[in-house]
Backbone as numpy.savetxt, mean C-alpha at the origin, in Angstrom:
# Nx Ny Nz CAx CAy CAz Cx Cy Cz
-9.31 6.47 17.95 -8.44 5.40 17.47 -7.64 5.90 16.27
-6.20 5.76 16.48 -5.29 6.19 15.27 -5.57 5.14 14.40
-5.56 5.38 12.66 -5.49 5.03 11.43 -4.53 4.52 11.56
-4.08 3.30 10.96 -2.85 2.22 11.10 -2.86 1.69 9.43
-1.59 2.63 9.08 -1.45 2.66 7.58 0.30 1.31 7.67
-0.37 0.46 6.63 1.20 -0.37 6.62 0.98 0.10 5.16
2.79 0.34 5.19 3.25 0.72 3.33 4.23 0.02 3.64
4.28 -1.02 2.13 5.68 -2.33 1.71 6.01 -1.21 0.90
7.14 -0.72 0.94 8.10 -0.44 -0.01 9.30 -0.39 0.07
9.80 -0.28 -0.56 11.77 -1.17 -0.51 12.41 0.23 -0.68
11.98 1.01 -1.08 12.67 2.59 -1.57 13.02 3.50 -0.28
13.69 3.81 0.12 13.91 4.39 1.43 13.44 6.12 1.19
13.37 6.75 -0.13 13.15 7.79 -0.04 11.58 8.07 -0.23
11.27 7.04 -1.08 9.51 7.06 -1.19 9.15 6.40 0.06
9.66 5.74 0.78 9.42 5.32 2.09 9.03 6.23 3.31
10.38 7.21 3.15 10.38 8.69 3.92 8.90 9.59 3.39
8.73 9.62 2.27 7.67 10.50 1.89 6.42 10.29 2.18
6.02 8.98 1.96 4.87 8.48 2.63 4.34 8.86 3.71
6.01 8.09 4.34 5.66 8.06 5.98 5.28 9.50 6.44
5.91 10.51 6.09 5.70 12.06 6.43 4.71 12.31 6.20
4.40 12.68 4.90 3.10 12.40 4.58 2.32 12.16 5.57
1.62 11.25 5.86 0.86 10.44 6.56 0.76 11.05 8.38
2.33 10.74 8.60 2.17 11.23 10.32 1.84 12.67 10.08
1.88 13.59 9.06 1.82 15.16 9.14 0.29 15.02 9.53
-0.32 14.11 8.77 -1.73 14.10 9.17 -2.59 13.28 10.30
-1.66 12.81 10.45 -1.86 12.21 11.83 -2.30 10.77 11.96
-1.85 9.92 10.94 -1.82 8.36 10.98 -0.66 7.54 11.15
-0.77 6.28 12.06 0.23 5.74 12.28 0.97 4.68 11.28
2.20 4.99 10.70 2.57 3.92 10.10 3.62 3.38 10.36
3.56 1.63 9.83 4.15 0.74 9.60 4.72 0.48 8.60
5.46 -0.42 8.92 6.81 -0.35 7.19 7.34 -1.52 6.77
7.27 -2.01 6.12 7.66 -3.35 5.84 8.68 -3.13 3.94
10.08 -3.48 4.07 10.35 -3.12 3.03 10.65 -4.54 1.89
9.96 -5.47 1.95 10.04 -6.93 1.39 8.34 -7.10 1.40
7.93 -7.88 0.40 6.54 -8.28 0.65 5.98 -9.61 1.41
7.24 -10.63 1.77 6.86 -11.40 2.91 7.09 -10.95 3.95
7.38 -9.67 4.54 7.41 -9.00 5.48 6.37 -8.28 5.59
5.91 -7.97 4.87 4.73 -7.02 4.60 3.25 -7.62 4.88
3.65 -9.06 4.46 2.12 -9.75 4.84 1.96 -10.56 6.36
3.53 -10.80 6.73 3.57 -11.04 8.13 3.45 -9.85 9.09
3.51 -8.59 8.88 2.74 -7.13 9.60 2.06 -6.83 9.60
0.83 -7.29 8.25 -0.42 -6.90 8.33 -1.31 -7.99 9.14
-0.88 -9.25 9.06 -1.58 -9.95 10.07 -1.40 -9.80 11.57
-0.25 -9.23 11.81 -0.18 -8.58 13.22 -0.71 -7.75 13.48
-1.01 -6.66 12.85 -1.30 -5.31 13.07 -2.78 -5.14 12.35
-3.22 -5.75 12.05 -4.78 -5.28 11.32 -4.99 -3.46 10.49
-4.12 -3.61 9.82 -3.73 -1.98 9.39 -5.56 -1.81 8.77
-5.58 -0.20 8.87 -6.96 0.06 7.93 -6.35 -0.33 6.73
-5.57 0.43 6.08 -5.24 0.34 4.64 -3.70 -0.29 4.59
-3.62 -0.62 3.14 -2.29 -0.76 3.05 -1.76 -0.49 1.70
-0.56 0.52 1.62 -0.09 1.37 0.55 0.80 0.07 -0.07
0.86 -0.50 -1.27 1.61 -1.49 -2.15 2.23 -1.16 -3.17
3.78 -1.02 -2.75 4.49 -0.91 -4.04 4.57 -2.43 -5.03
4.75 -2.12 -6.56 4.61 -3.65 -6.98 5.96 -4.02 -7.26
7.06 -3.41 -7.39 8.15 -3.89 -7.61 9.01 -3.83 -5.75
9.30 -5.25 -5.90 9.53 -5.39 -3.97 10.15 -6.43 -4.39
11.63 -6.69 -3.03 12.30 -7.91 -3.16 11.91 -8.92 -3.06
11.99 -10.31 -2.94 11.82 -11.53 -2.38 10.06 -11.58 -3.41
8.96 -11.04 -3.16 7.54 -10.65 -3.34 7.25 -10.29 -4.12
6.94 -10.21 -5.82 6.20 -8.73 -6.14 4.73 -8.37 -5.56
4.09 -7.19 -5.67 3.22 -6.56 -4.88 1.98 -7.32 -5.48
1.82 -7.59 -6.70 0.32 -8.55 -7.21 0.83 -10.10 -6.46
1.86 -10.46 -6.00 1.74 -11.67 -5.49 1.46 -11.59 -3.72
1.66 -10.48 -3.80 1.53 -9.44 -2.06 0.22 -9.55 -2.25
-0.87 -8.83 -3.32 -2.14 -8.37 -3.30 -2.49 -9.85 -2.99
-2.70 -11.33 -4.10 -2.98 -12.50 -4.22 -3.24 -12.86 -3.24
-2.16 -12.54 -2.19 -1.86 -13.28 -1.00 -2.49 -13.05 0.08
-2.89 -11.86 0.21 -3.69 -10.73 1.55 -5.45 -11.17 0.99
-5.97 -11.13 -0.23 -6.70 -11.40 -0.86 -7.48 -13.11 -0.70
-6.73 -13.73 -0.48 -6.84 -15.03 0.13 -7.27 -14.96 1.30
-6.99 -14.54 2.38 -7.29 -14.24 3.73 -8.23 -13.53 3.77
-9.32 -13.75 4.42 -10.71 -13.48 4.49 -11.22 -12.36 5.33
-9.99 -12.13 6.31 -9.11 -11.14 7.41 -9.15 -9.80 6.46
-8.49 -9.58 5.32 -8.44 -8.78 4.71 -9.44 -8.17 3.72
-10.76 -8.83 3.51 -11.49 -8.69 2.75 -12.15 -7.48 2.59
-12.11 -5.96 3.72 -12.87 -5.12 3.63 -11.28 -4.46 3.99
-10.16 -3.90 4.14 -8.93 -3.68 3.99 -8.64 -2.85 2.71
-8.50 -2.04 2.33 -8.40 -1.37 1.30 -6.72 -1.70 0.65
-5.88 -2.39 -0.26 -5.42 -2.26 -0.53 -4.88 -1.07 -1.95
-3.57 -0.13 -2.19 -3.72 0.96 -2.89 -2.07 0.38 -3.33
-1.98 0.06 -4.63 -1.04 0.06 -5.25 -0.17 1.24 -5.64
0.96 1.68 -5.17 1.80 3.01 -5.51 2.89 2.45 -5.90
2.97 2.67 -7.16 4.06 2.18 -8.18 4.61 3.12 -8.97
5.82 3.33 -9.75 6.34 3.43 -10.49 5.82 2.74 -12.33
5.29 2.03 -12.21 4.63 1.12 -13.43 3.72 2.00 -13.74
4.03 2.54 -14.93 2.77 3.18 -15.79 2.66 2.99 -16.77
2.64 1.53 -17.59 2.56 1.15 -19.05 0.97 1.19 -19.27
0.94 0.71 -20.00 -0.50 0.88 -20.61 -0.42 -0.84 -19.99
-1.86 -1.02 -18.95 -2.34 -2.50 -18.24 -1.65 -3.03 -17.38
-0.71 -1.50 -16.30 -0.11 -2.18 -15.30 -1.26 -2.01 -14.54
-2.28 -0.89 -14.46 -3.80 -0.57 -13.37 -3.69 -1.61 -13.44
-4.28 -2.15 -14.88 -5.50 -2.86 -14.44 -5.15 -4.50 -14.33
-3.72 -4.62 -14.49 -3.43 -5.90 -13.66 -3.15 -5.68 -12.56
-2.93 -4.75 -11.59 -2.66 -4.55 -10.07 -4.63 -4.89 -9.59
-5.23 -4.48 -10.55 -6.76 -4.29 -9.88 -7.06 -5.63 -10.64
-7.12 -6.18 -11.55 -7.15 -7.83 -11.18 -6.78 -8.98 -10.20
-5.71 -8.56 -9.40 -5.22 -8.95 -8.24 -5.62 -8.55 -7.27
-6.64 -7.82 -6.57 -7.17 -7.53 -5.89 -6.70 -5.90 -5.27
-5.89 -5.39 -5.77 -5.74 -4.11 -4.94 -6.90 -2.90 -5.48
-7.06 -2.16 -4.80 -8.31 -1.33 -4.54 -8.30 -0.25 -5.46
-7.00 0.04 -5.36 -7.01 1.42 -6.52 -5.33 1.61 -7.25
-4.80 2.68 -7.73 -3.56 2.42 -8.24 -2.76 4.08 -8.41
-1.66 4.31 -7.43 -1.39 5.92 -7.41 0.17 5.46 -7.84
0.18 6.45 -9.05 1.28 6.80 -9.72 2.68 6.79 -9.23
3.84 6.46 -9.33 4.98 7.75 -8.45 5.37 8.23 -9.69
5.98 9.51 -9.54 6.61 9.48 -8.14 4.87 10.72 -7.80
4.75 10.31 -6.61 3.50 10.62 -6.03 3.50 12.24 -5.83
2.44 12.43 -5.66 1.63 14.27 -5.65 1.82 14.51 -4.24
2.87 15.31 -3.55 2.25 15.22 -2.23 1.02 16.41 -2.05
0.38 17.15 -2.91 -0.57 17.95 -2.87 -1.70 16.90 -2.60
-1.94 15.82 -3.49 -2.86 15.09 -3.99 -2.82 13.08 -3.10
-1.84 12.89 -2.93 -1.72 11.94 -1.88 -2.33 11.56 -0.72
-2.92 12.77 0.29 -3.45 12.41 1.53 -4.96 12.37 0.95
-5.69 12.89 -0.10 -6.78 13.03 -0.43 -7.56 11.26 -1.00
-6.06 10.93 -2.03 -6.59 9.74 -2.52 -6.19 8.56 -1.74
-5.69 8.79 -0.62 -5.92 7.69 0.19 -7.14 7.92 1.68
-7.27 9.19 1.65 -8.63 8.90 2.67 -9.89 8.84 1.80
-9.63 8.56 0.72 -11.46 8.17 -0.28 -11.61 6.97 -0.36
-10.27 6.13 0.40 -10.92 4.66 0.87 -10.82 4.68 2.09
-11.12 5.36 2.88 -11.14 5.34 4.40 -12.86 5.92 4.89
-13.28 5.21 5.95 -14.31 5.49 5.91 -14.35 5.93 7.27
C-alpha cells in the first residue's frame, strides 16, 4: 500500500519540492493549495500524514490543525507543520493546535524525507 502524503501549501515552488521529494521516494501525494481545500481532501483521501504550511489563503494552518483535530477521523494522522515562521513561539503555538511536529523552510532536502518518516510507522 502506497503512503498517501496530502501537503496544503499555496507556494508553487515549495509545493514542487515536496512533491519531488516525496515521489523520489516513493509516496503518493496530494495537494491542496487553500486550507478549506485541504481539509475537504483529507476527508476524502484518509492521507497517512499531512505536511501544513501555516500561512495559507482563505485558512491559516493552526485553524487547518483546530479543524482536522476536531474530527476524531484524524486522531492518530500525524500532522507536520512546514513553515516559514521561525520567531521565537511559532513551534510551540503550531503544537498547541494540534500539529505533531514543526519543519523549518526553506526545508533540508538532505534532512526532509528522514523527519517525516519518524512519524510514519
Amino acid at each position: 500500500m502506497n503512503t498517501v502524503v496530502l501537503v496544503i501549501e499555496d507556494n508553487e515552488q515549495n509545493l514542487y519540492l515536496m512533491r519531488f521529494l516525496l515521489e523520489k521516494h516513493g509516496y503518493t501525494v496530494v495537494a491542496a493549495k487553500d486550507g478549506q481545500t485541504g481539509i475537504q481532501i483529507a476527508k476524502e483521501v484518509s492521507p497517512h500524514i499531512i505536511l501544513l504550511d501555516i500561512q495559507l489563503p482563505l485558512m491559516d494552518g493552526y485553524s487547518v490543525a483546530r479543524e482536522l483535530r476536531r474530527n476524531k477521523a484524524f486522531d492518530n494522522i500525524p500532522i507536520v507543520a512546514v513553515s516559514s515562521y521561525a520567531m521565537v513561539g511559532d513551534r510551540e503555538k503550531a503544537l498547541e493546535v494540534g500539529v505533531n511536529d514543526y519543519i523549518e523552510k526553506p526545508i533540508d532536502p538532505e534532512t526532509f524525507i528522514e523527519q517525516i518518516k519518524k512519524h510514519l510507522s
